[in-house]
C-alpha positions in Angstrom: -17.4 98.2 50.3 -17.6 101.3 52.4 -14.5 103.7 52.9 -12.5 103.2 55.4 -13.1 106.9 56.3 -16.7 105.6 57.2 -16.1 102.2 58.8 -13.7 104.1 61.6 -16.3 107.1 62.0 -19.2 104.3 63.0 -16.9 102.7 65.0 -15.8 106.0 67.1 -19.7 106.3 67.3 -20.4 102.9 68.6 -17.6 102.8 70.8 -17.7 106.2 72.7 -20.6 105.5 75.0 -19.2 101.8 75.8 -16.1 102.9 76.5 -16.6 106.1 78.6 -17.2 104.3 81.8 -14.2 102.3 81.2 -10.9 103.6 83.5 -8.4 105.5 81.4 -5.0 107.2 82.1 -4.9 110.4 80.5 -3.2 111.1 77.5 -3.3 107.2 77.2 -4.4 107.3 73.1 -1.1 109.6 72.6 1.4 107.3 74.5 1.0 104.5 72.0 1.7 104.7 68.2 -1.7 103.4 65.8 0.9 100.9 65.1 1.6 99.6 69.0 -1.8 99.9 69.6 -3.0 97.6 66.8 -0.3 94.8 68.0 -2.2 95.3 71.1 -5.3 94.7 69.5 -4.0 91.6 68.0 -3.0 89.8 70.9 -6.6 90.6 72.5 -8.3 89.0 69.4 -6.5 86.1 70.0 -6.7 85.7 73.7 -10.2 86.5 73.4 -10.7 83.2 71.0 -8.9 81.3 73.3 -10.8 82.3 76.4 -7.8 81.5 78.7 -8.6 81.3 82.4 -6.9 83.0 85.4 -5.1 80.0 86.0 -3.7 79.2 82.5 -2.5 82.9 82.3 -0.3 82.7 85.1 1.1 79.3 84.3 2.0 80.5 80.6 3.2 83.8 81.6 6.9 82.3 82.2 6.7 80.4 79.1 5.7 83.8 77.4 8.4 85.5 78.9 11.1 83.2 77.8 9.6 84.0 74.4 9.8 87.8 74.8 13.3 87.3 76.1 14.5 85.0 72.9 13.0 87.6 70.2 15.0 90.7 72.6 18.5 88.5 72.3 18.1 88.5 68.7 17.8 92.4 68.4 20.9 92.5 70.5 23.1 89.9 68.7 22.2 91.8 65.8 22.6 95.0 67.2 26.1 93.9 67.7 26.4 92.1 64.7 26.0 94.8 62.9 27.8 97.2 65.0 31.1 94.6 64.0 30.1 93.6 60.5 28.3 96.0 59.4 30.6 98.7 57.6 32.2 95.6 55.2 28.5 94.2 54.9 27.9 97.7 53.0 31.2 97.6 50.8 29.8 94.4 49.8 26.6 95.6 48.7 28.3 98.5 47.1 30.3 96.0 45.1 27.2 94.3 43.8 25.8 97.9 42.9 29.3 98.4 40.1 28.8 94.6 39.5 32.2 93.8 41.2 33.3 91.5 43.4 34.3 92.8 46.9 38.0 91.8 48.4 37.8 88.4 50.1 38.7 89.4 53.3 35.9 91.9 53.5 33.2 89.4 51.6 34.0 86.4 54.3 33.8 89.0 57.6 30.6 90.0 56.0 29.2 86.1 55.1 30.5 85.7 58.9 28.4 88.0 59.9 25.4 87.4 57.6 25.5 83.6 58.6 26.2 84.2 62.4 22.5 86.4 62.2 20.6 84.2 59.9 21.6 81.1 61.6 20.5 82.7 65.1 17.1 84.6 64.0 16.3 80.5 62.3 17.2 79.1 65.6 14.8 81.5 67.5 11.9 80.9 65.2 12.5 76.9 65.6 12.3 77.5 69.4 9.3 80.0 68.9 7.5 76.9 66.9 8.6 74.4 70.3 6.7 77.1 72.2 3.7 76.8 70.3 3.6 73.3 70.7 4.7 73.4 74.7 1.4 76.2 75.2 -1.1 73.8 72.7 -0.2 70.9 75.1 -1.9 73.0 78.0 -5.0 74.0 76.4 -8.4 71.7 77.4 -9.9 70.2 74.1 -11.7 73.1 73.4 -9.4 75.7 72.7 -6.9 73.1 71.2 -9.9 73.1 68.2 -9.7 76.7 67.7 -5.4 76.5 66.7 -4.9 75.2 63.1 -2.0 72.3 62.9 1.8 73.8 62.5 1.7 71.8 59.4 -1.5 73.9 58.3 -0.2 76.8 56.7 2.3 74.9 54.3 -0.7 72.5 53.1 -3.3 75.0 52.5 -0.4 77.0 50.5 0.5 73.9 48.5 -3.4 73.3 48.1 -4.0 76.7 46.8 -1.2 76.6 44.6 -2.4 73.7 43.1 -5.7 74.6 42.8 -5.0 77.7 41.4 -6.2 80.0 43.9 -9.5 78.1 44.2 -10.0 76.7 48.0 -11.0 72.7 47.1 -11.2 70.8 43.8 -15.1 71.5 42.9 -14.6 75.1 43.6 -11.3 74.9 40.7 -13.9 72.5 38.4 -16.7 75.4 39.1 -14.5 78.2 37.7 -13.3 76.0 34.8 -16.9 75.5 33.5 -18.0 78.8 34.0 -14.8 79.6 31.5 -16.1 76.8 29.7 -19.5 78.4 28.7 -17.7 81.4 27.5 -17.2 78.8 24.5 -18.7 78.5 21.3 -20.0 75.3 21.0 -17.2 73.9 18.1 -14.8 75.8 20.5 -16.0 73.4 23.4 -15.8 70.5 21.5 -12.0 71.5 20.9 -10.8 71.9 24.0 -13.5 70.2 26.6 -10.9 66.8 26.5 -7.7 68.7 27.5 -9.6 70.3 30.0 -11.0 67.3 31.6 -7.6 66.1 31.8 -6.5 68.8 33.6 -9.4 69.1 36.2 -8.3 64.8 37.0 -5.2 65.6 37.4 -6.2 67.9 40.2 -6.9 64.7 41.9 -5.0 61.7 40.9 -2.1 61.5 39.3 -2.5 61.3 35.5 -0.6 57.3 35.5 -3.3 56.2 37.9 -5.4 53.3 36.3 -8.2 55.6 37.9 -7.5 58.8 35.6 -9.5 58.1 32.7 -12.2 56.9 34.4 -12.6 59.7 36.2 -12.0 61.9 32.7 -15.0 60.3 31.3 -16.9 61.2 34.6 -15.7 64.9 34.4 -16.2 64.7 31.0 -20.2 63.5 31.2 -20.3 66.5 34.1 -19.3 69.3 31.7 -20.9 68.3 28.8 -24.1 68.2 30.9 -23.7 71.5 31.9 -22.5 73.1 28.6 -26.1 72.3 27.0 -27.7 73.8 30.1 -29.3 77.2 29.6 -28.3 80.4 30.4 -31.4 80.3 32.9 -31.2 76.6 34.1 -27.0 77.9 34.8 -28.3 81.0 36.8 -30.2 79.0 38.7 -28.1 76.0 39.5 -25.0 78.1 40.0 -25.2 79.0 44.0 -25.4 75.3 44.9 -23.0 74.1 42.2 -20.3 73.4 43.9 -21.7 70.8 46.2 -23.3 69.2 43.2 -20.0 68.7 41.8 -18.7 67.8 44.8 -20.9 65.3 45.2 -21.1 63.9 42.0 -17.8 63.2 41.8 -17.2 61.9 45.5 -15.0 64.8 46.3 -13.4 65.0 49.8 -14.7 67.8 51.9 -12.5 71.0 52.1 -10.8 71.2 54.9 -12.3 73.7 57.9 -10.7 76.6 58.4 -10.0 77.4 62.2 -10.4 81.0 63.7 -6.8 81.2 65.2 -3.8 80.8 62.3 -0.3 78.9 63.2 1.1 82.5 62.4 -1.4 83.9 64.8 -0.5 81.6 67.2 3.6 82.6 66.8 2.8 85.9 66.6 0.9 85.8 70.0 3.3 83.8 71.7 6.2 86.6 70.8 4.6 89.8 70.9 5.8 91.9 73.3 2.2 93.1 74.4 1.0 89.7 75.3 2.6 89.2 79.0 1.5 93.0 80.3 -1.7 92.5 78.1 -2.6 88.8 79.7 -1.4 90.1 83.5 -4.5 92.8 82.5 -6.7 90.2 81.6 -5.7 87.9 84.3 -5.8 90.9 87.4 -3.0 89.6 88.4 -1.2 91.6 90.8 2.1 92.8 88.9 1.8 94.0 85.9 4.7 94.5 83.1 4.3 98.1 81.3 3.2 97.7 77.9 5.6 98.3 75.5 6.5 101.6 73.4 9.2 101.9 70.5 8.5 97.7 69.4 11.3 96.4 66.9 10.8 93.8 64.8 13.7 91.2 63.5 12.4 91.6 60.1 13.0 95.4 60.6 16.4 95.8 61.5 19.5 97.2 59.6 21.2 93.8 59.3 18.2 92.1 58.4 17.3 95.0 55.5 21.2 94.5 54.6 20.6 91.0 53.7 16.9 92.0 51.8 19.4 94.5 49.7 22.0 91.9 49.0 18.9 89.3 48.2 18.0 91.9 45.5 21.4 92.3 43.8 22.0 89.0 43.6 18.7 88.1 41.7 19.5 91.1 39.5 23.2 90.4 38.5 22.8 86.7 38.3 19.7 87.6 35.7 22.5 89.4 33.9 20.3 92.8 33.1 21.9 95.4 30.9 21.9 98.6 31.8 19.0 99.1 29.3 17.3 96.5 30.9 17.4 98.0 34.3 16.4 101.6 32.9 13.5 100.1 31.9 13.0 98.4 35.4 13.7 100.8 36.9 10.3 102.9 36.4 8.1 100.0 36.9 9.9 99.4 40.3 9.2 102.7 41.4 5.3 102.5 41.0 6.3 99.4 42.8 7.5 101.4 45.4 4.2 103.5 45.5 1.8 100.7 45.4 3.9 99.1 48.3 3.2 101.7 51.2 0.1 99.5 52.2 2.1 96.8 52.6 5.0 98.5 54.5 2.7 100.5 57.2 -0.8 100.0 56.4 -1.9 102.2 59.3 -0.2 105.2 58.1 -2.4 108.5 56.5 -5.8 106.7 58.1 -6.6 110.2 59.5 -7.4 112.2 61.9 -8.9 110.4 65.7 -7.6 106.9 64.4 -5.6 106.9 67.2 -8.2 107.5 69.9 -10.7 104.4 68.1 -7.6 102.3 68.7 -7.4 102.9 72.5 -11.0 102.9 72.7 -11.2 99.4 70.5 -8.3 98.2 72.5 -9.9 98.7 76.1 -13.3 97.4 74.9 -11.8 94.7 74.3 -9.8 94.8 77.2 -12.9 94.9 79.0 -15.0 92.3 77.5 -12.6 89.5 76.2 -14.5 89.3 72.6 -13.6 91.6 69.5 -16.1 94.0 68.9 -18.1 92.8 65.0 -17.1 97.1 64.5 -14.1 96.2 64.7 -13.5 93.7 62.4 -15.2 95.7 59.9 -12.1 98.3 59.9 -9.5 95.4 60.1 -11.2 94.0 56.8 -10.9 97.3 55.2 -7.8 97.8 56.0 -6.9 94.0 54.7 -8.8 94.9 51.2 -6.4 97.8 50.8 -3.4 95.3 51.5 -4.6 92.8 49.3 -5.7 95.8 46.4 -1.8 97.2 46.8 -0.5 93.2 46.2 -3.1 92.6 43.3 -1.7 96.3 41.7 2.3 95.3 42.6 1.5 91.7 40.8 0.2 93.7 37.7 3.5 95.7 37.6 5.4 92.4 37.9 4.1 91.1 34.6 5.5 94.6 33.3 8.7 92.6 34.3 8.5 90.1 32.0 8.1 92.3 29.2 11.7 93.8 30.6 13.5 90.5 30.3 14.7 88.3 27.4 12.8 85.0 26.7 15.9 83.0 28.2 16.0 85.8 31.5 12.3 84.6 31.7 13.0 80.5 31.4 14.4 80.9 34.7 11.8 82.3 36.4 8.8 80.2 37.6 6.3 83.3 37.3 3.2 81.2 38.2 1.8 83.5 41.3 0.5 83.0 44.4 -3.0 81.6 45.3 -4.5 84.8 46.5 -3.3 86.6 43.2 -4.4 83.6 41.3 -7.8 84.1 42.9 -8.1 87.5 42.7 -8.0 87.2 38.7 -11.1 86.4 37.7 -10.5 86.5 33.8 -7.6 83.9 33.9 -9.9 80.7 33.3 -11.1 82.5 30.3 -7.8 83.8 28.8 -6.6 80.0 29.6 -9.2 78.4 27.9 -8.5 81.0 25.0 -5.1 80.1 24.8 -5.5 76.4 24.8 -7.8 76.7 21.7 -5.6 78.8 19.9 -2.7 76.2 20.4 -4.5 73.7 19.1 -6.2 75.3 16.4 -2.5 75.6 15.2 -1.5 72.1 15.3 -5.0 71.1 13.7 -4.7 73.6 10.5 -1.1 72.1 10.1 -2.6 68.7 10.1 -5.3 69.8 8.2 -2.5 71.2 6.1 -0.3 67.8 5.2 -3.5 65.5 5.3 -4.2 65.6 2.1 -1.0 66.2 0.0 0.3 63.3 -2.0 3.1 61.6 -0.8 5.7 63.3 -2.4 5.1 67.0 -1.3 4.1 65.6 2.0 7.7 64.1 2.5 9.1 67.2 1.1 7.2 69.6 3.3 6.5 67.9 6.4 9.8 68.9 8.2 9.3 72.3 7.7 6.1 72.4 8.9 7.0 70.7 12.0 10.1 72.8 12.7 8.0 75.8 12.7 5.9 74.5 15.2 8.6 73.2 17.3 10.2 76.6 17.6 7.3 78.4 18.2 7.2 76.1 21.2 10.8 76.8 22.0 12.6 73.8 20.5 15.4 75.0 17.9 17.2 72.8 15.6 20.6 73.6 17.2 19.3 72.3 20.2 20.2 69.2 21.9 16.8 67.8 22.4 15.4 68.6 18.7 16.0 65.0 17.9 13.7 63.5 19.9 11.5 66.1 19.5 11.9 66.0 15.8 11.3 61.7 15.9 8.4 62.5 18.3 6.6 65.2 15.6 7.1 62.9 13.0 5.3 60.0 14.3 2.3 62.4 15.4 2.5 63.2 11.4 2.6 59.7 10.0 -0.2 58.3 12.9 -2.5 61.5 11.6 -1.9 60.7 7.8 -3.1 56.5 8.5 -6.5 57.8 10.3 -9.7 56.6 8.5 -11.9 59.3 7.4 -14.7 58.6 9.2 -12.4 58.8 12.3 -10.7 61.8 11.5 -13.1 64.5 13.3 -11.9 62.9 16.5 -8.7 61.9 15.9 -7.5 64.6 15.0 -8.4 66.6 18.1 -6.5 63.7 20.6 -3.4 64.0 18.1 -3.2 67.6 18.3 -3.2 67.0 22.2 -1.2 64.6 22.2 1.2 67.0 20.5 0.8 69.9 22.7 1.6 67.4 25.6 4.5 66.3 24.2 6.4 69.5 23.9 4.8 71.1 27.1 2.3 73.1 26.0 -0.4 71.8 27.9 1.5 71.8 31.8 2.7 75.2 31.0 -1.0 76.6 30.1 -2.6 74.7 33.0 -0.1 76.7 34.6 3.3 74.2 35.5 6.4 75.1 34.3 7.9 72.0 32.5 11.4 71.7 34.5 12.4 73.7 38.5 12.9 76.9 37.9 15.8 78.5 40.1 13.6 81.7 40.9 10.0 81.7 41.5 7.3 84.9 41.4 7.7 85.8 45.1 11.2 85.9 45.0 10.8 88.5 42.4 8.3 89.9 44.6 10.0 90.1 47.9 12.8 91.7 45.7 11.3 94.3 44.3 8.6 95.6 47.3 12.4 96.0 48.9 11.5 99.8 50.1 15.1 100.5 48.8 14.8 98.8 45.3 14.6 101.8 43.3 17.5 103.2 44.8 19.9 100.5 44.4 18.3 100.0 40.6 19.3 104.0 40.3 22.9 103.5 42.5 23.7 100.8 39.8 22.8 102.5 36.8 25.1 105.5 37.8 27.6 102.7 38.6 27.4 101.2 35.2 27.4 104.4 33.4 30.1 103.5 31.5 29.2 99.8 30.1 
C-alpha cells in the first residue's frame, strides 16, 4: 500500500481545482482541529449514503437534537459528579496502587458516584439505540437497506469469533486445508479426522445425528484436495470457496451493508450532524458547528473508572512485584504502539488540515464521498489495525509474565480481526494437534506390546505423565475420573486386532485428547468460562495511564 504521505498529497492535488470555486470563510481550515473536521467528514459519509431529502432533514432535526441534548447532560452530570466524588474516587485508586483497601466511607461515596455515572451514561446509550430505531422507522425502503440490524454487530462478532476470524464457514474450511497441505502425507493421515471434526462442528452441534455424516462429507472434500497438485491447487484456489460452499450446501454469508449500527449511533449523536444536515438541507437557520467536542468515553470520571478497571484486574491476578516489573516494560511499548489508537490523526503532517476542509466541503457540495478520500481513510485504518495486530503481539509477552494458574483464568483466545490477521495460526494449529497426538500414539505404541505383567506395572505411570502434562495432577479432585477414563482408553487399545490397529489407534488417541480437553482448547475453546477474556486484558492495558499506575504500584510495594 502507498504511504499515507502519498495518498494525502494526490488527494490535495485532486481536490484543489474542485474545491476552489466552492465558498469558503477565511481561516476556515484553522478554526477546526484535523480531529473536528474528520467527525465532520463522518457524518457527511453517512448522510451521503442515506441520500436524505429536504423534507426528512427537517423532520429529524428535532429528533437529532434531543440526541445532542442527552449526550451534553451526561458531560454535565459528570462534570458534576466528578466535581462531588471525585477527590475520594482518587484515594480509592490510590489504595488500589499500595494494594489496600480504602476507608468505607470514602469507597461507598466513590461507588455512589461511580454507579450514579455508569448507570446514567447506560441509560443514554439505551435511548440513543430507541433513537436509531425511531429515525429507521422514517426512512423509505431504500435507505432502510443501506442500515445493518441493531442485532448485527453482536452476530457478526459471535460469527467471527466462532469462525476464527474467517467471515463464513467455507472461507474457515478454506484456510484449514490450505494448513492442511502444509502436511506430510502420514502427517495428514494423522490428524485429517480431528480436523474434520472440528470444521462440522462449525456447523452443527457435535450430538446432532447429522455430525458424522457431514464428517464423512468434509472428510471425502479434504482428502480430495490433499492428492490435488500443487498446480491443479493454484488453479482451483480463487474459486474455492464457492466450491466448498457448494458442495457442502453451505448458507450464503450474510451481506454486509454500507452504513454500520455503530455508524448509525454515531451519526445520530454527533454534534456535527444538526449544523451539518441544516447545510445540506439550505435550511434557513443554521446551528454553528461545533469546536472543542468532548466525548463521554473521554472524561475524567469516565478515565477514573478505566484506571480502577485496571487495578482491579491486576490485584485480583495477584502479581508480585516481580511480576509487574516485568510487566511493566511490555506495557510501555504498549503504550507506544497505542498512539494510533488513541488519536490516529495526530503527526499526519504538514497541509492535513487544509485536505480535511477541502474533503469536507466537497463533500458538502456534492452529497457522495470522494473514492480519494476513502483511500486516506483506509490508510489511516491499516495503521490502526497494524498498531492492534503489534499491541496483540505484546499481549502474548503477557502470558509469559504470569503463572500457569494466573493464565487458567484468562480466556486469551483473541478477537476475530487479530485472529484473521494471523495467517500462520492454521499451520501452527495443525502442528500442535499432530504433536499431541503423536504423544498419546508412541505411549500406546509403548504398552501395546508389553506382556501383561509390566503392562499392569507400568501403565499408571505412563498415564499420569500424560495427564499432568495436560494439567490433571494426582492431588486433584478430578484425577479419578480422569484416571478410570485413561485406563479404559488403555485396556480398549490393548484388545484391538492387528489388522485394525493402524486405525484404531489414531481414533483412541482422539478420543483421548478429547477427553481431557486437548482438542477444544487447540481448536481454540477454553474447556470451562473463564472470568477474564483477551480484551479485557486489552482495554486494560492500552489504558494511556497503565504504565504509570504499573510504576505508582511498584514504588508502593517497594517494601513487599
Amino acid at each position: 500500500m502507498a504511504s499515507r504521505s502519498m495518498l494525502l498529497m494526490a488527494v490535495l492535488t485532486l481536490l484543489l481545482p474542485l474545491t476552489g470555486a466552492l465558498p469558503q470563510t477565511p481561516g476556515e481550515a484553522e478554526q477546526f482541529t484535523a480531529a473536528e473536521l474528520y467527525e465532520q467528514i463522518t457524518v457527511l459519509e453517512t448522510a451521503g449514503l442515506l441520500q436524505l431529502t429536504a423534507q426528512q432533514i427537517a423532520g429529524y432535526v428535532p429528533l437529532l437534537k434531543q440526541v445532542s441534548e442527552g449526550r451534553e447532560q451526561i458531560l454535565a452530570e459528570a462534570d458534576q459528579g466528578w466535581g462531588q466524588y471525585g477527590v475520594m474516587i482518587q484515594q480509592v485508586v490510590a489504595a488500589g496502587i499500595a494494594g489496600q483497601p480504602a476507608p468505607i466511607e470514602v469507597s461507598q461515596n466513590a461507588r455512589l458516584g461511580i454507579t450514579s455515572f455508569t448507570q446514567r451514561r447506560d441509560g443514554f446509550y439505551r435511548y440513543r439505540q430507541d433513537a436509531a430505531a425511531r429515525f429507521m422507522a422514517y426512512l423509505d425502503a431504500e435507505q432502510h437497506q443501506l442500515i445493518e440490524d441493531a442485532q448485527a454487530p453482536q452476530v457478526r462478532a459471535e460469527m467471527a469469533r466462532a469462525l476464527e476470524g474467517a467471515t463464513s464457514v467455507a472461507e474457515y474450511i478454506v484456510l484449514v486445508i490450505d494448513a492442511q497441505r502444509e502436511l506430510m502425507p502420514d502427517e495428514y493421515q494423522l490428524t485429517r479426522v480431528a480436523q474434520a471434526e472440528q470444521m462440522a462442528a462449525k456447523l452443527v452441534n457435535p450430538r446432532s445425528r447429522d455430525f458424522a455424516n457431514l464428517v464423512g462429507r468434509i472428510l471425502e472434500l479434504t482428502d480430495t484436495i490433499f492428492r490435488w497438485s500443487q498446480e491443479q491447487y493454484i488453479q482451483q484456489y480463487p474459486g474455492l470457496v464457492q466450491q466448498v460452499s457448494e458442495y457442502l450446501q453451505l448458507p450464503p454469508a450474510p451481506a454486509v451493508r454500507p452504513i454500520s449500527h455503530e455508524s448509525l449511533l454515531h451519526f445520530l449523536s454527533s454534534p456535527a450532524t444538526v449544523p451539518l444536515l441544516q447545510r445540506i438541507a439550505a435550511l434557513p437557520e443554521a446551528d454553528p458547528l461545533p469546536t472543542g467536542m468532548r466525548t463521554i468515553g473521554g472524561h475524567p470520571l469516565a478515565e477514573a473508572i478505566e484506571a480502577l478497571d485496571l487495578l482491579n484486574l491486576l490485584n485480583n491476578l495477584q502479581l508480585s512485584r516481580a511480576q509487574l516489573a516485568a510487566l511493566l516494560p511490555v506495557v510501555q511499548q504498549i503504550e507506544l504502539l497505542a498512539q494510533p489508537l488513541r488519536n490516529p490523526l495526530a503527526n499526519q503532517g504538514e497541509g492535513f488540515v487544509e485536505v480535511l476542509a477541502r474533503t469536507r466541503d466537497l463533500m458538502l457540495a456534492t452529497g457522495q464521498p470522494s473514492p480519494e478520500w476513502a483511500q486516506v481513510e483506509a490508510a489511516l485504518e491499516q495503521d490502526q489495525r497494524e498498531a492492534r495486530l503489534r499491541i496483540a503481539g505484546q499481549l502474548e509477552r503477557v502470558m509469559g509474565v504470569l503463572s500457569p494458574a494466573q493464565n487458567d483464568l484468562i480466556d486469551w483466545r483473541p478477537p476475530a480481526d487479530v485472529w484473521a490477521a494471523d495467517t500462520g495460526r492454521m499451520a501452527r494449529a495443525q502442528l500442535r494437534l499432530l504433536a499431541e497426538i503423536r504423544t498419546v500414539v508412541d505411549m500406546f505404541e509403548r504398552l501395546r506390546y508389553r506382556r501383561t505383567q509390566p503392562y499392569q506395572r507400568t501403565r499408571i505411570v505412563e498415564l499420569n505423565g500424560l495427564l499432568e502434562r495436560y494439567g490433571i495432577y494426582q492431588d486433584s479432585q478430578s484425577y479419578p475420573d480422569y484416571r478410570s477414563f485413561g485406563i479404559d482408553i488403555l485396556d480398549r487399545m490393548r484388545l484391538t486386532k492387528w489388522e485394525d490397529w493402524e486405525q484404531a489407534r489414531i481414533s483412541l488417541a482422539l478420543e483421548f485428547l478429547r477427553g481431557v480437553g486437548v482438542i477444544e482448547k487447540l481448536g481454540g475453546r477454553p474447556a470451562a468460562p473463564r472470568p477474564v477474556n483477551w480484551e479485557d486484558i486489552y482495554s486494560a492495558l492500552t489504558n494511556p495511564n497503565a504504565a504509570q499506575i504499573i510504576q505508582q504500584m511498584l514504588a508502593a510495594r517497594s517494601g513487599i
